[in-house]
C-alpha positions, 0 to 999 in steps of 0.5 A, a space after each residue: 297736875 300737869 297741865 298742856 300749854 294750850 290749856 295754861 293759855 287758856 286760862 290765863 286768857 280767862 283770868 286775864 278777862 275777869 279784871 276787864 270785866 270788873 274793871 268795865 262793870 265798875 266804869 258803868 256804875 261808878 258805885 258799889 252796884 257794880 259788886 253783884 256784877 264782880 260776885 258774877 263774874 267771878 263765879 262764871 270765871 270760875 266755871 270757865 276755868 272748871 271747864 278749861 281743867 276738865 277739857 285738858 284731863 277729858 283730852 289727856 284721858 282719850 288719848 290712850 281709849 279705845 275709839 268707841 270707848 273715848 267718843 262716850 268719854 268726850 260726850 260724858 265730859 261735854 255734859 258735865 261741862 255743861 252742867 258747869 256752865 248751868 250751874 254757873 247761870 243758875 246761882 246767881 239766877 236764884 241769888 236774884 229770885 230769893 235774896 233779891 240781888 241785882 240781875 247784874 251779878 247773873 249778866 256778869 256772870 254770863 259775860 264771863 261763861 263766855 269767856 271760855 268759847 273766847 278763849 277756845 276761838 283766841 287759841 284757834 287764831 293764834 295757833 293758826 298766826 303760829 303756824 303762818 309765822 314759821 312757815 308751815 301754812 301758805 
């Protein structure tokens, strides 16, 4: 699978933000109760990184679609990206209900879905920064 280079940024962004998040949930507890948090984040770094695979093959696809065609596409590849997100949230939302694990493992895991829109906005700053760069915007 090959992947664009806005899509490998993207997911090096998300994989660079799981240690931070780990690394700052185990300065906070300063104790094994980070580890539901970690469980968390990474399940929603996961997602995010689904999410980031499924965008770049939504867009890959479109490309050659009919307009009407592609804009059904876009919106079929938006939900199942929601679905991602959802089911990155509800695991550990259920984890808390019957297994009683901590909430910290459905905040991290929270922190890290959100690290896709980040990721999305960083990709929107730098590409602008680029263009600035060489000249093309004044």
């Amino acid at each position: 699978m090959r992947l664009s280079d806005i899509a490998k940024k993207m997911l090096l962004a998300t994989g660079l933000a799981l240690p931070m998040l780990v690394g700052g949930a185990a300065l906070y507890y300063r104790s094994p109760g980070f580890l539901p948090f970690a469980g968390g984040a990474l399940l929603g770094t996961i997602a995010s990184a689904a999410k980031i695979l499924l965008l770049d093959r939504a867009v890959r696809k479109m490309i050659g679609m009919e307009p009407g065609q592609a804009a059904n596409y876009a919106r079929l590849q938006s939900l199942l990206r929601f679905a991602a997100t959802g089911a990155a949230l509800l695991i550990p939302a259920l984890a808390l209900r019957w297994w009683n694990v901590s909430a910290g493992a459905l905040w991290g895991a929270a922190a890290a879905v959100l690290v896709y829109q980040l990721a999305i906005y960083s990709m929107k700053i730098f590409a602008k920064e680029g263009r600035r760069r060489h000249g093309s915007e004044q």
